[in-house]
C-alpha positions in Angstrom: -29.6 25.9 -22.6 -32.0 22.8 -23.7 -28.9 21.5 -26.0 -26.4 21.5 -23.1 -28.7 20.2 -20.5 -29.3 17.2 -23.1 -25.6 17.2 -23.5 -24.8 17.1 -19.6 -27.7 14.6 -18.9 -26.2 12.5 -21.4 -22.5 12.6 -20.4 -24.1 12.1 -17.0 -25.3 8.5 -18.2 -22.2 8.1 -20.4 -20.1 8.8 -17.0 -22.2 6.0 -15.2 -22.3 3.3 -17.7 -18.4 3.3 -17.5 -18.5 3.3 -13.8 -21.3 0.3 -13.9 -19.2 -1.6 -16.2 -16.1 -1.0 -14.7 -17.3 -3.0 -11.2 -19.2 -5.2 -13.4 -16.3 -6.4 -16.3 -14.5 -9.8 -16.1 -13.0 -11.9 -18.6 -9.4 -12.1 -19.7 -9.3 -8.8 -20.6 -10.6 -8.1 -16.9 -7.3 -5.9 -15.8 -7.3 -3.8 -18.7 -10.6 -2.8 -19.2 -11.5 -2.3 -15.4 -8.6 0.7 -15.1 -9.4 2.0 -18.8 -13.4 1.9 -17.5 -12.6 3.7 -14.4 -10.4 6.4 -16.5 -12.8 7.7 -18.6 -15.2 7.3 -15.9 -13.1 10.2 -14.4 -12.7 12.1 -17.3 -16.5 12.0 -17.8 -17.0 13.8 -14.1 -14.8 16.3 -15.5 -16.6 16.8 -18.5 -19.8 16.9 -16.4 -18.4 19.7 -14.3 -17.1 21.4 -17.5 -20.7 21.6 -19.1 -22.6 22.1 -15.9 -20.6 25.4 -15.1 -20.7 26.8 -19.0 -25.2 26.1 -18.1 -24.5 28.0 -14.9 -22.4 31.2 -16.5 -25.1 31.5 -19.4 -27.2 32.3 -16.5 -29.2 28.6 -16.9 -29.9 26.0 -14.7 -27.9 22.9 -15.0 -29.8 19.5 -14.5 -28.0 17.8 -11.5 -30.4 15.1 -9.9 -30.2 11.4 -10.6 -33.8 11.3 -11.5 -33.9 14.4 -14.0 -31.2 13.1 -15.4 -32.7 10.0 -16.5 -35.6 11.7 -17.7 -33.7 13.8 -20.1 -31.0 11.6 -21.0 -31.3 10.1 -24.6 -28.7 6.9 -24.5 -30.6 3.8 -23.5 -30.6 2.5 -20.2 -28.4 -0.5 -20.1 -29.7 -3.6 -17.6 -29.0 -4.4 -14.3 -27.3 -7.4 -15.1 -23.5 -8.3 -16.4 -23.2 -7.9 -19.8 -20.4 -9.3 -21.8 -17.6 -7.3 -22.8 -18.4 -6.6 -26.4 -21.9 -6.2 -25.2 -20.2 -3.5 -22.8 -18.0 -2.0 -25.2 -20.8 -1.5 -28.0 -22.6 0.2 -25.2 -20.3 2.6 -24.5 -19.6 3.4 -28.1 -23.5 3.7 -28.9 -23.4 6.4 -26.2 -20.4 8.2 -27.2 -21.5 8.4 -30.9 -24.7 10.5 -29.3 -22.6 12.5 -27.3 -20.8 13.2 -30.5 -23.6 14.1 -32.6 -25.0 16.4 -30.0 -21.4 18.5 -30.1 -21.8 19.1 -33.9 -24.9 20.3 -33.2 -24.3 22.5 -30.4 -20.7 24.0 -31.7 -22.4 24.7 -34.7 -25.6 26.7 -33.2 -23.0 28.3 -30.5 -20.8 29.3 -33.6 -24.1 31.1 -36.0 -25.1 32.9 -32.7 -21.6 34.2 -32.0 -20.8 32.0 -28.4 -17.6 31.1 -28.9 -17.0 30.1 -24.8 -19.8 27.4 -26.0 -18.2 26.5 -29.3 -14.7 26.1 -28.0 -16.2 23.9 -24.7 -17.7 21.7 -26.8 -14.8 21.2 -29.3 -12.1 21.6 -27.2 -13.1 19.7 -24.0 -16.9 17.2 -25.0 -15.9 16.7 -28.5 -12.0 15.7 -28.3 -12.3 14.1 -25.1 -14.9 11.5 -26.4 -13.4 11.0 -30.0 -10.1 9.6 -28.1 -12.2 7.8 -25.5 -14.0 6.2 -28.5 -10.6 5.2 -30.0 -9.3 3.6 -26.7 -12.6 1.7 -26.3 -13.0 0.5 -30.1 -9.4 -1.1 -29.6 -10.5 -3.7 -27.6 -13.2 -4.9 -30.4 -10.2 -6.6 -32.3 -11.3 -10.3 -32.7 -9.0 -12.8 -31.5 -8.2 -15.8 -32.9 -9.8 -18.8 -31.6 -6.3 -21.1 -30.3 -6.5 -24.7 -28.9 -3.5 -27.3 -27.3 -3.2 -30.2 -28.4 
């Protein structure tokens, strides 16, 4: 129960951090990265709701407050303040790359002691649905050429 409450306090924090940088983006990528924050912002509150219930039908106690949450979580609080959008964007993939590690762990313990609702939840749902929120978010980490009028 310790993994997955690390693994829903996380994805709590992960779920957040896209929400905070979704109000707080700009640039000329503004458009495009506020809808694609604010879509895996959603598809974090799913996951969150996923991993909370598996807690609750092992018969354990899922961590649900804001403050127990930031206690337990392990990504790094980010600041108040705007942050500029690779700043954001390494963020987020710092987090995910947590998230990700955790799911190895915790399919592989699930799978030795036989609890494959656990093992499939976090391959199927956590695992897959932050590897292609990863490959959305490291898209936008191209560099652009610098251009100039004359």
């Amino acid at each position: 129960m310790e993994l997955l409450n690390q693994l829903l306090a996380d994805t709590c924090s992960l779920r957040d951090m896209y929400k905070k940088h979704h109000w707080q983006v700009v640039g000329p990528t503004f458009y495009q990265l506020h809808l694609l924050f604010d879509k895996h912002y959603e598809e974090q509150s799913e996951l969150v709701d996923t991993i909370a219930e598996r807690i609750q039908i092992l018969g354990g106690v899922a961590v649900a407050m804001a403050a127990d949450i930031a206690e337990l979580t392990s990504i790094p609080r980010p600041p108040r303040d705007r942050e500029e959008v690779p700043v954001q964007i390494s963020r987020l993939l710092e987090a995910h790359q947590i998230i990700l590690g955790q799911c190895h762990d915790i399919a592989k313990k699930a799978d030795d002691s036989g609890d494959d609702g656990t093992n499939d939840m976090v391959i199927s749902d956590v695992l897959r649905a932050n590897e292609l929120q990863v490959w959305f978010v490291s898209e936008h980490l191209v560099e652009a050429p610098l251009t100039q009028s004359e």
